[in-house]
C-alpha positions in Angstrom: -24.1 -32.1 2.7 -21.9 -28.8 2.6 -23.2 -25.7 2.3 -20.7 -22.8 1.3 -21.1 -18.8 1.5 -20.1 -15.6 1.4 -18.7 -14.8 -1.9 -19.2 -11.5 -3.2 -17.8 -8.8 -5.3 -15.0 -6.6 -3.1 -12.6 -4.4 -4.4 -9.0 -5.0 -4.8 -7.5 -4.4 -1.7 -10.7 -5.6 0.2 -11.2 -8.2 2.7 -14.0 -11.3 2.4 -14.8 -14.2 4.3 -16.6 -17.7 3.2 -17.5 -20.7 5.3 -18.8 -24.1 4.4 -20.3 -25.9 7.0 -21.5 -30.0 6.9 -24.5 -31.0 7.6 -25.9 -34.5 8.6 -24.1 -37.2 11.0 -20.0 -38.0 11.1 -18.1 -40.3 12.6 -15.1 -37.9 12.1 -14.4 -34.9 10.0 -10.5 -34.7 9.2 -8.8 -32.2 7.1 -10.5 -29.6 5.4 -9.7 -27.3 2.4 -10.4 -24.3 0.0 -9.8 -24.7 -3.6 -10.5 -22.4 -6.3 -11.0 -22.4 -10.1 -10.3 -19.2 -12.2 -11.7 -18.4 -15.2 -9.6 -20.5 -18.2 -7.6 -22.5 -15.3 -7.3 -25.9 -13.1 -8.7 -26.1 -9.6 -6.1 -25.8 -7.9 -5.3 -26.0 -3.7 -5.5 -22.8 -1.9 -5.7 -23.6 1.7 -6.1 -26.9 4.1 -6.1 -27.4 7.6 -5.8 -30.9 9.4 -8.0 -31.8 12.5 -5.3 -31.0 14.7 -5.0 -27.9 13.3 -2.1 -27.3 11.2 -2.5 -25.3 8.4 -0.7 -24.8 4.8 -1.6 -22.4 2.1 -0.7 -22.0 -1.6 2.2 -19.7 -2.4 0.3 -16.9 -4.0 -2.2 -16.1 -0.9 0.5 -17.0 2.1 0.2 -13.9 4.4 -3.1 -12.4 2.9 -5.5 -15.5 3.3 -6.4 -17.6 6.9 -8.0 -20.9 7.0 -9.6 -21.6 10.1 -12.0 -24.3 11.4 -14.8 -24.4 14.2 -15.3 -27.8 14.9 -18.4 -27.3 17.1 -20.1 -26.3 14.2 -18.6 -28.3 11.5 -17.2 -25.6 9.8 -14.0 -24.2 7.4 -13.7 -20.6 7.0 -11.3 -18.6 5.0 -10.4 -15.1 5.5 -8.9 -13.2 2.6 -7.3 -10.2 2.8 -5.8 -7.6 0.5 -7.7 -9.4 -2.5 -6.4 -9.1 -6.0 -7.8 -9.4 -8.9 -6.4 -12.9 -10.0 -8.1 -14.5 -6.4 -11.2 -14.2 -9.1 -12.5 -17.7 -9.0 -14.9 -20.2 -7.5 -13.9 -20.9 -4.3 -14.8 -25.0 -3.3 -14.4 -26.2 -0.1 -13.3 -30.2 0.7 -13.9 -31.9 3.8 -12.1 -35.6 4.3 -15.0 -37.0 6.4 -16.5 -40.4 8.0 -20.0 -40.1 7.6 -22.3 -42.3 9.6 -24.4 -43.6 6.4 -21.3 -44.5 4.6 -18.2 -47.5 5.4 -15.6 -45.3 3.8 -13.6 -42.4 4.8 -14.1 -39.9 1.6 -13.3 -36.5 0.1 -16.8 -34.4 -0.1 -17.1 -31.7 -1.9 -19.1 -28.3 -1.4 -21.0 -26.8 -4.8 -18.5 -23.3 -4.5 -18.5 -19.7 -4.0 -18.1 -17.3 -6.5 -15.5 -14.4 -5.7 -15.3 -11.2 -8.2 -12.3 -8.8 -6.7 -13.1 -5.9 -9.1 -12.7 -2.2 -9.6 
């Protein structure tokens, strides 16, 4: 199970911060990600990091958004800054994981984060 939070409304210009975390028993959790669907568009990839730690990020957020992971807790974070209006969207997270009740490696999928950058 993932759990996701802290979307909000912020201003443009503003910073925010969401997490997802998993829950329940893993044999291994491997890359993580952050996608996001805006209103009228395709999910599309925003952000992944790999369990070792590299990190790549969609053209339109390089150098204002950080993906980040905490492996102790099981967790992705994503730090946007100097928010614009188009990073309006739901904001998914995407964990490749091994979990102990299942014989496949799979993609899992949190339920999303809503994200208003608004005046």
């Amino acid at each position: 199970q993932l759990q996701a939070s802290g979307g909000g409304l912020v201003q443009p210009g503003g910073s925010l911060r969401i997490s997802c975390a998993a829950f329940g028993s893993f044999f291994s959790i491997n890359a993580m990600g952050w996608y996001r669907q805006g209103p009228g568009k395709q999910r599309e990839l925003v952000a992944g990091i790999t369990s070792g730690g590299s990190t790549n990020y969609a053209d339109s957020v390089k150098g204002r958004f950080t993906i980040s992971r905490d492996n102790a807790k099981n967790t992705v974070y994503l730090q946007m800054n100097s928010l614009k209006p188009e990073d309006t969207a739901v904001y998914y997270c995407n964990l490749n994981m091994h979990v102990t009740t299942s014989p496949f490696v799979m993609d899992y999928w949190g339920k999303g984060t809503l994200v208003t950058v608004s005046s």
